[in-house]
C-alpha positions as CSV (number, residue, x, y, z in Angstrom):
1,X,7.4,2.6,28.2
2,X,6.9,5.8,26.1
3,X,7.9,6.4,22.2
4,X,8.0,9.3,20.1
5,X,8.3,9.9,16.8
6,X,10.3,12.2,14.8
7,X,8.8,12.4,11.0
8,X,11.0,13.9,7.8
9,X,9.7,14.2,4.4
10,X,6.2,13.5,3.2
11,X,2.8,12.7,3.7
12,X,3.9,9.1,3.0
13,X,5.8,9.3,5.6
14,X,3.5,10.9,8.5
15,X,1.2,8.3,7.3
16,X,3.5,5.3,7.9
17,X,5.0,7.0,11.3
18,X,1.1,6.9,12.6
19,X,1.1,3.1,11.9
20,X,4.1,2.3,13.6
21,X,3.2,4.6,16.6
22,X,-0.2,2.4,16.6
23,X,1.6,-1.0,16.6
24,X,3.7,0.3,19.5
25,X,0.7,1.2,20.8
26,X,-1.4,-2.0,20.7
27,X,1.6,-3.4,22.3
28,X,2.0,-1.6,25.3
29,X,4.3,1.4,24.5
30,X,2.7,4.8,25.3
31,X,2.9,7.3,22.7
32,X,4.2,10.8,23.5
33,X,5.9,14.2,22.1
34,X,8.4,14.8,25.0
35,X,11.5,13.0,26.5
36,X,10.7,9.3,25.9
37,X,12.6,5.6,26.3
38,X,12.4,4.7,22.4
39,X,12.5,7.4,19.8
40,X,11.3,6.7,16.0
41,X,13.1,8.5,13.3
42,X,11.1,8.1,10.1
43,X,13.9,9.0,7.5
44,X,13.4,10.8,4.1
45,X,16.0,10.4,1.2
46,X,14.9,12.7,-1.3
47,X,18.0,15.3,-1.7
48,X,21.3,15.3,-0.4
49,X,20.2,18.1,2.4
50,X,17.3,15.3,3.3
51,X,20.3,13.3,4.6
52,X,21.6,16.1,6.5
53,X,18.5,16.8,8.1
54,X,18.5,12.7,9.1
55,X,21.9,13.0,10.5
56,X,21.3,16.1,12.8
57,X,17.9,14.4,14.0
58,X,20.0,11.3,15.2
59,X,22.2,13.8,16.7
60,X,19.9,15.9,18.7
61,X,17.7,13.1,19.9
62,X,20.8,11.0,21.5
63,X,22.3,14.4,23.2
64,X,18.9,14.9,24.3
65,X,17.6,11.6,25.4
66,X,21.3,9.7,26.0
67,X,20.0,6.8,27.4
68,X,16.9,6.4,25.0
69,X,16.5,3.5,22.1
70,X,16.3,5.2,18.9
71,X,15.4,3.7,15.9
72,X,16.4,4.5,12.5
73,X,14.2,3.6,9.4
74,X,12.3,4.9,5.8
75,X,14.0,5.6,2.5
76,X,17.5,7.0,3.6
77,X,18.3,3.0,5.1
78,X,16.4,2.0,2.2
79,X,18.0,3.8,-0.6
80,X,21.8,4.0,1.1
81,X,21.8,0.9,3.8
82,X,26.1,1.2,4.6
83,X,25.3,4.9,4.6
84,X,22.7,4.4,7.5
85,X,24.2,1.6,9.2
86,X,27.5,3.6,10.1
87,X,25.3,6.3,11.7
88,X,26.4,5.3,15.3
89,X,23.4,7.4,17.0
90,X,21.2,5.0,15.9
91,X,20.2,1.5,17.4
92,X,18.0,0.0,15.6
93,X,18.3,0.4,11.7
94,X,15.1,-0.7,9.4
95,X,14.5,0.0,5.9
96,X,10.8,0.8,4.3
97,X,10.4,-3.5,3.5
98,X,9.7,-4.1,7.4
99,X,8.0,-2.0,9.2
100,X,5.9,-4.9,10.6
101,X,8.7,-6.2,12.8
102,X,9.7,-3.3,14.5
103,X,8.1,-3.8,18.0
104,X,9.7,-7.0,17.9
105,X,13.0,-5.7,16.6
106,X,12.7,-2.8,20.2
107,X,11.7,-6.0,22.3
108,X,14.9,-7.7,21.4
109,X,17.2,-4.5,22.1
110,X,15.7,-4.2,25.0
111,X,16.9,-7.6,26.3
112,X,20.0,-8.0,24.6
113,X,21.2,-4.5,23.7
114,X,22.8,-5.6,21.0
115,X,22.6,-3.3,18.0
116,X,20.2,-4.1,15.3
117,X,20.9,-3.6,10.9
118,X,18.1,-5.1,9.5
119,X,17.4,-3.6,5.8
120,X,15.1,-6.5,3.2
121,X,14.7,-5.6,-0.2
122,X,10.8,-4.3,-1.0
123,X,8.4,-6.9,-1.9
124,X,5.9,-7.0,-4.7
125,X,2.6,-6.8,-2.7
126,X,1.9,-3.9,-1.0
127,X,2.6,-4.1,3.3
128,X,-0.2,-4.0,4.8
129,X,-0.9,-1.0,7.6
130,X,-4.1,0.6,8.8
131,X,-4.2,4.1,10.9
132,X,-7.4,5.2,12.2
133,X,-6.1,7.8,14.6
134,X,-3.4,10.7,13.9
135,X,-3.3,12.0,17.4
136,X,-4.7,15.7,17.2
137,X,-5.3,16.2,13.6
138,X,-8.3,17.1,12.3
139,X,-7.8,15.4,8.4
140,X,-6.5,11.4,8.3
141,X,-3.9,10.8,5.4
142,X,-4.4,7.3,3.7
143,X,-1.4,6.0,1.7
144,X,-3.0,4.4,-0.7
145,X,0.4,3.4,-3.1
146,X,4.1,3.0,-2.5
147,X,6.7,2.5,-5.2
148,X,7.6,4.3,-8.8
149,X,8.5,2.9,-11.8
150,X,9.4,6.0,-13.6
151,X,13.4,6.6,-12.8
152,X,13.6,10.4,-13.3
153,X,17.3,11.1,-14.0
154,X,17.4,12.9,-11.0
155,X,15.8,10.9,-8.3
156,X,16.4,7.9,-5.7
157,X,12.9,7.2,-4.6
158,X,12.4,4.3,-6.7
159,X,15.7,2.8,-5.1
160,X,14.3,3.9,-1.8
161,X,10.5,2.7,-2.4
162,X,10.6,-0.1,-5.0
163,X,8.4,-0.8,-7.7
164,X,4.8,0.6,-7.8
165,X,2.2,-1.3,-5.7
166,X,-1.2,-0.7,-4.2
167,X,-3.6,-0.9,-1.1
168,X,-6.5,-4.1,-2.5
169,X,-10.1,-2.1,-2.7
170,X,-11.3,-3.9,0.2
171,X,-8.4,-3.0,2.7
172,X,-8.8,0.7,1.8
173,X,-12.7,0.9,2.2
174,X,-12.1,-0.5,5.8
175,X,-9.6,1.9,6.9
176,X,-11.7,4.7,5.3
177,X,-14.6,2.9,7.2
178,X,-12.9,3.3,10.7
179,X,-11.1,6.7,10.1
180,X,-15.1,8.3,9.1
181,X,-16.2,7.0,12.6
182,X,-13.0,7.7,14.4
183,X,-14.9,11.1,13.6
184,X,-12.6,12.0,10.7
185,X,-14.0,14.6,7.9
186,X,-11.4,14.6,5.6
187,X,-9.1,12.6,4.1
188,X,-5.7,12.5,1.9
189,X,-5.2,9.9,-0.2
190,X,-1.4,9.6,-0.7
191,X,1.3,7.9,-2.3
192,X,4.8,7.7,-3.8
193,X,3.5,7.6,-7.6
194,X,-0.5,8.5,-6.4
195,X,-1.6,8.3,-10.0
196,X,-0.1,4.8,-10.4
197,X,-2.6,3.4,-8.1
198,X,-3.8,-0.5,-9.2
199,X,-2.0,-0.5,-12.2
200,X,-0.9,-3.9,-10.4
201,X,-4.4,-5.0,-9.3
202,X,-6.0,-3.8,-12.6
203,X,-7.7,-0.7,-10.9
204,X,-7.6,2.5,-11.0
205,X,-6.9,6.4,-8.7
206,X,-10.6,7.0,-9.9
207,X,-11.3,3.6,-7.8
208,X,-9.7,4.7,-4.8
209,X,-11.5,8.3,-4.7
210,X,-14.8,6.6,-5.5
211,X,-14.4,4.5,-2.1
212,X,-13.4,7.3,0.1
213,X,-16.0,9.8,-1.5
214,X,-18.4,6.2,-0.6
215,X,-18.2,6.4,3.4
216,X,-20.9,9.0,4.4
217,X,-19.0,10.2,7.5
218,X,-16.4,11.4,5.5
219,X,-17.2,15.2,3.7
220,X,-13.9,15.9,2.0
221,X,-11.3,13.5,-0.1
222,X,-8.5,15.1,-1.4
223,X,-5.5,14.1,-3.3
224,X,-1.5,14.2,-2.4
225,X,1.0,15.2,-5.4
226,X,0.5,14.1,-8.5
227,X,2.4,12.8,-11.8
228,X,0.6,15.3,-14.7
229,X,0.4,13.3,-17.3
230,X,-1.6,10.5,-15.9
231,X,-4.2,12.5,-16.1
232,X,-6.5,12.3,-18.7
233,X,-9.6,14.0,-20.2
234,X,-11.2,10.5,-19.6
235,X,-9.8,10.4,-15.7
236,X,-10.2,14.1,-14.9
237,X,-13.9,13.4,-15.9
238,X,-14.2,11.0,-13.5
239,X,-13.2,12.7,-11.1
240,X,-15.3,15.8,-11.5
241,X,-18.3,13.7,-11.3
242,X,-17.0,13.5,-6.8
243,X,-18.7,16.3,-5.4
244,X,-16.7,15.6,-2.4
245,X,-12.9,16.0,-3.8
246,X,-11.7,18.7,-3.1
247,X,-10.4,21.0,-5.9
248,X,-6.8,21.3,-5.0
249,X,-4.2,19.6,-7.5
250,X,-0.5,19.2,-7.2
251,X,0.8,18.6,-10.2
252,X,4.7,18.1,-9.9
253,X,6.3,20.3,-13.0
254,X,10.0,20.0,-12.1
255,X,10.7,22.0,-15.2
256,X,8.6,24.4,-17.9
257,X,11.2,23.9,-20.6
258,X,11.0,20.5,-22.8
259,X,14.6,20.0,-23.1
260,X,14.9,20.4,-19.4
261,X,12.1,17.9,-18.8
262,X,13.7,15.6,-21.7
263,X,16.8,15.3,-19.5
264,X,15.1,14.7,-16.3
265,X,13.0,11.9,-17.9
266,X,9.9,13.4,-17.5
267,X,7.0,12.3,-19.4
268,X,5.4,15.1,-20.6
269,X,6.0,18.3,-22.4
270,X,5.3,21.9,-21.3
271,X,2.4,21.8,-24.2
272,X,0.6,18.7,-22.7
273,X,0.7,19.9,-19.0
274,X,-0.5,23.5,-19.6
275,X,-3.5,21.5,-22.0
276,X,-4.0,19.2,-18.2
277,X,-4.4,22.1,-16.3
278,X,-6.8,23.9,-18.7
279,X,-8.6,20.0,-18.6
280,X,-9.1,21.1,-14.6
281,X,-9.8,24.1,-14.2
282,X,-12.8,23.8,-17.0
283,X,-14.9,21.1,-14.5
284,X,-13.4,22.0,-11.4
285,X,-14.0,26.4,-10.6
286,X,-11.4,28.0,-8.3
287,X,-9.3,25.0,-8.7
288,X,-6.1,25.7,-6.8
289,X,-3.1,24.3,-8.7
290,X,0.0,23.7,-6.9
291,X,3.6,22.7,-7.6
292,X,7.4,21.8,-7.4
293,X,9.7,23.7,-9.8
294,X,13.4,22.7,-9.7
295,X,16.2,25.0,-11.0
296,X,19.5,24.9,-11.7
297,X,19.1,21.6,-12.8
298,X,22.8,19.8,-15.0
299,X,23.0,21.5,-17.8
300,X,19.7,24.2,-17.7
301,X,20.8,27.2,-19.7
302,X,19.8,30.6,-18.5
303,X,17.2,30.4,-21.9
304,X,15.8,27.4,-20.4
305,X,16.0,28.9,-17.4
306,X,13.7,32.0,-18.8
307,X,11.2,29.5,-20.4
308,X,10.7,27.6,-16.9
309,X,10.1,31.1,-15.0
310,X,8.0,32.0,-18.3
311,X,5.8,28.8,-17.9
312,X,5.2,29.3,-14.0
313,X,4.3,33.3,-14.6
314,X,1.6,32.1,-17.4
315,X,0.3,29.0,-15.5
316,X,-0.4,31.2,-12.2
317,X,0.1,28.2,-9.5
318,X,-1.6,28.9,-6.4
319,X,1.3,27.9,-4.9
320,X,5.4,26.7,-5.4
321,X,7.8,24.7,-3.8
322,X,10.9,26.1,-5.6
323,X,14.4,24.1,-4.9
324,X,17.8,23.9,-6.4
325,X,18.8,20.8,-7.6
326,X,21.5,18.7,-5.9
327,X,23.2,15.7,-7.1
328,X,22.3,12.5,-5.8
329,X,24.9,9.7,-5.8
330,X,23.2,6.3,-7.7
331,X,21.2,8.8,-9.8
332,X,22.0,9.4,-13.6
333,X,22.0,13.0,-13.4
334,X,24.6,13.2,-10.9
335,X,27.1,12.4,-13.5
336,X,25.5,14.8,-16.7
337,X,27.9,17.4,-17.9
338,X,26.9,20.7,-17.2
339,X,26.6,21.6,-13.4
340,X,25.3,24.6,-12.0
341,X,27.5,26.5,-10.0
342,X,25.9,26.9,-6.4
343,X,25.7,30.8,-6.6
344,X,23.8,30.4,-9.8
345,X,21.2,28.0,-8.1
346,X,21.0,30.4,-5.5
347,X,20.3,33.2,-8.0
348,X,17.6,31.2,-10.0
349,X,15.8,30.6,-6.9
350,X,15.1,33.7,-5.7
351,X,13.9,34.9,-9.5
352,X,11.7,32.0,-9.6
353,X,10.4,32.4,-5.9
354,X,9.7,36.3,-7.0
355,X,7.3,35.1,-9.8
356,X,5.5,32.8,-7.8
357,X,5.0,34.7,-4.7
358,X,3.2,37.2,-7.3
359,X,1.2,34.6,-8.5
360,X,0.3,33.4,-5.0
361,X,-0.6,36.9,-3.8
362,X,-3.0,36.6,-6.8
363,X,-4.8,33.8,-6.0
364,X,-5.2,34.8,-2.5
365,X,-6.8,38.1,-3.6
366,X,-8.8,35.8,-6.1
367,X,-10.6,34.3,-2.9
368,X,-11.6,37.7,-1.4
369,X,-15.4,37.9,-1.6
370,X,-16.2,34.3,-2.3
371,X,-17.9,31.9,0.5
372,X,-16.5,28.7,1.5
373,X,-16.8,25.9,3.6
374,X,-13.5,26.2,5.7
375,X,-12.2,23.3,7.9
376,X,-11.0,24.4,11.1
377,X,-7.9,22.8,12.3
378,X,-6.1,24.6,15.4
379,X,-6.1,27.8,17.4
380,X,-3.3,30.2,16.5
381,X,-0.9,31.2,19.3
382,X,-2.7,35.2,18.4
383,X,-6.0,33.3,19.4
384,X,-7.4,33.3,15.9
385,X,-9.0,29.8,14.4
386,X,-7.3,28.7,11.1
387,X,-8.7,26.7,9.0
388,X,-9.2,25.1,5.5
389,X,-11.2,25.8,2.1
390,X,-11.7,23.3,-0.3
391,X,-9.1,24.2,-2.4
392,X,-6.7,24.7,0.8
393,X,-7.0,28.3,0.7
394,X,-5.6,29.0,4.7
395,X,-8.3,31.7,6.5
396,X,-8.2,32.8,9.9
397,X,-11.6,33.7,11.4
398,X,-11.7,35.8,14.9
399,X,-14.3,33.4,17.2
400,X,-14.2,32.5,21.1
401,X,-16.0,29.5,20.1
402,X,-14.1,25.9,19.7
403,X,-14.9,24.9,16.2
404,X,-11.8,22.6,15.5
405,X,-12.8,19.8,13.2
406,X,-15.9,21.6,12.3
407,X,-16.5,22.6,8.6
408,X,-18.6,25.9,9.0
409,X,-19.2,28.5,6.3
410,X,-16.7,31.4,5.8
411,X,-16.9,34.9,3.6
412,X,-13.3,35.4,3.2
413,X,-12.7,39.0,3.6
414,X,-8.9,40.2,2.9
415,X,-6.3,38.5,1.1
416,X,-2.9,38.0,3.3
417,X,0.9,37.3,2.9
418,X,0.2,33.5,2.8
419,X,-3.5,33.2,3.6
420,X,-7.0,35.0,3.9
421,X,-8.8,36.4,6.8
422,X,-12.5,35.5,6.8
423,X,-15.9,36.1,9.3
424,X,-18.4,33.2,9.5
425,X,-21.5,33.8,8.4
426,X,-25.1,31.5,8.6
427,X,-25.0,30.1,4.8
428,X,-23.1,29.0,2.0
């Protein structure tokens, strides 16, 4: 019987949708990307237009695949279980608590078709899932962490994904064990609230990168987004002393203006995270520093507004996910006075995305000349390889030879809209 799998949202999620595919797997399903007899819909939450996205992905599956099982689970079920259960598309509906019964959960609908609501509150230990194959991908993602304890004023995720919890050392240096002879080179460690890993098992993120930067198969570790102001001199010192983590650092702003941040419940000022990303780019050269910047949000003035866009032109970010905010029913923010008119959103948006496109074109043109150890990944549908820097600088190099999943040195040559083009070359 074949299974696909549709995944929204983030690298927690593609992580989790390869450990579900693998328990189908291991029990007899076979896992494909065309018309199949169960699709998995792994759900993300995280704005209102992340619900939209859920309910047109139930939609098109069932019109395509009428007579398929499809199963409904992650953070939307989670976070809004009437919401998800009255989505009639869907067969099956499981939250983010138990993901270990759904083969049994397909088994039963397959004998009984009778539809299936089955949502359990999060537990306090951490479920335990391995993944040592991602089906095509050259770089494994390890979730590492679920759960936040933070409650931004804006955001469900901690209703979806509970409080924080964390992978035990020992389970994570054998996945990391399996994934470096699987033939893996790199690997993302991920997680809802990354830099809260072992606060419940009295360790620490600098425990976790030590372990993966431990297995010798494995040449690259790098880090999904982080919260800023977790990290310290003391931790970014750690760190540094990895030669094999990669120097590429989200570090989720939301806001560069302290009253915005105050009303979001953020835990830093502007001051503090400009003074973290100094911290990195000291010990770690041609550090790449990413980010999310949300606009618009309840009650931003248009001189909050200016110091945000301000903070994002003197900062430089490599790169920018820019977004409106949207109100999020359960969330406190919802109900703050002050909401921005949609056309005014819309407006902020496009100034941001102008500043940071500018700054993007500037790190790109900041690469031009260096030589880099680049990652291939995949052959362009123009027949040019693509692949990865350390700092996840995208260059396309011009070769007839298969190098995908080889890490080969590159001189990057021009800087492009949204990546470099590079020719390989015999040394570093």
């Amino acid at each position: 019987m074949k299974v696909s799998a549709i995944t929204l949202g983030c690298k927690v999620n593609q992580y989790e949708t390869q450990a579900m595919l693998a328990q189908l797997a291991q029990a007899g399903f076979t896992i494909c990307d065309g018309p199949a007899d169960v699709i998995l819909i792994n759900s993300c939450t995280v704005t209102a237009q992340s619900d939209h996205k859920v309910r047109q992905a139930l939609h098109r599956a069932r019109r395509e695949n009428p007579d398929a099982v499809l199963v409904l689970t992650g953070c939307m079920p989670q976070a809004f279980p009437e919401r998800a259960a009255s989505l009639a598309d869907a067969d099956i509906v499981l939250g983010n608590a138990n993901r270990s019964g759904l083969t049994q959960h397909i088994l039963n609908y397959l004998s009984t078709h009778q539809r299936i609501v089955d949502i359990e509150p999060h537990g306090k230990t951490f479920e335990k899932m391995q993944v040592t194959d991602f089906y095509e991908r050259t770089r494994a993602f390890v979730k590492i962490e679920d759960g936040c304890n933070r409650f931004c004023t804006y955001c469900i995720i901690p209703y979806a994904r509970g409080r924080v919890r964390s992978k035990p050392l020992e389970d994570l240096r054998s996945e990391l064990a399996q994934l470096g002879k699987h033939g893996y080179r790199e690997v993302v460690l991920t997680g809802i609230n990354l830099p809260a890993y072992g606060q419940d098992l009295g360790l620490t993120l600098c425990d976790a990168v030590d372990a993966a930067c431990a297995v010798p198969e494995i040449q690259r570790v790098r880090l999904g987004s982080l919260e800023p102001e977790q990290l310290s001199p003391e931790v970014i010192a750690r760190l540094a002393a990895q030669e094999k983590l990669c120097p590429q650092f989200h570090l989720s702003l939301q806001s560069g203006c302290d009253a915005t941040l105050r009303r979001m419940n953020r835990h830093y000022t502007a001051d503090e995270y400009r003074t973290i990303v100094q911290n990195l780019r000291r010990v770690f050269p041609n550090a790449a520093i990413t980010t999310d910047i949300m606009v618009g949000f309840a009650g931003e003035t248009e001189e909050e507004f200016q110091q945000s866009l301000a903070f994002a032109r003197e900062i430089a970010f490599a790169k920018v996910h820019v977004f409106p905010y949207s109100q999020r029913p359960g969330t406190r923010a919802a109900d703050f006075p002050g909401q921005i008119q949609k056309s005014e959103k819309e407006n902020r948006c496009h100034q941001m995305i102008a500043v940071t496109q500018e700054t993007r074109r500037a790190f790109l043109q900041q690469q031009v000349g260096r030589t880099e150890p680049v990652l291939f990944e995949r052959r362009r549908e123009n027949g040019a390889l693509e692949g990865y820097t350390p700092n996840y600088t995208s260059v396309l190099v011009s070769s007839a030879e298969e190098l995908t999943g080889k890490i080969l040195p590159v001189k990057v040559t021009e800087a492009l809209e949204d990546s470099c083009r590079g020719t390989l070359t015999g040394q570093l």
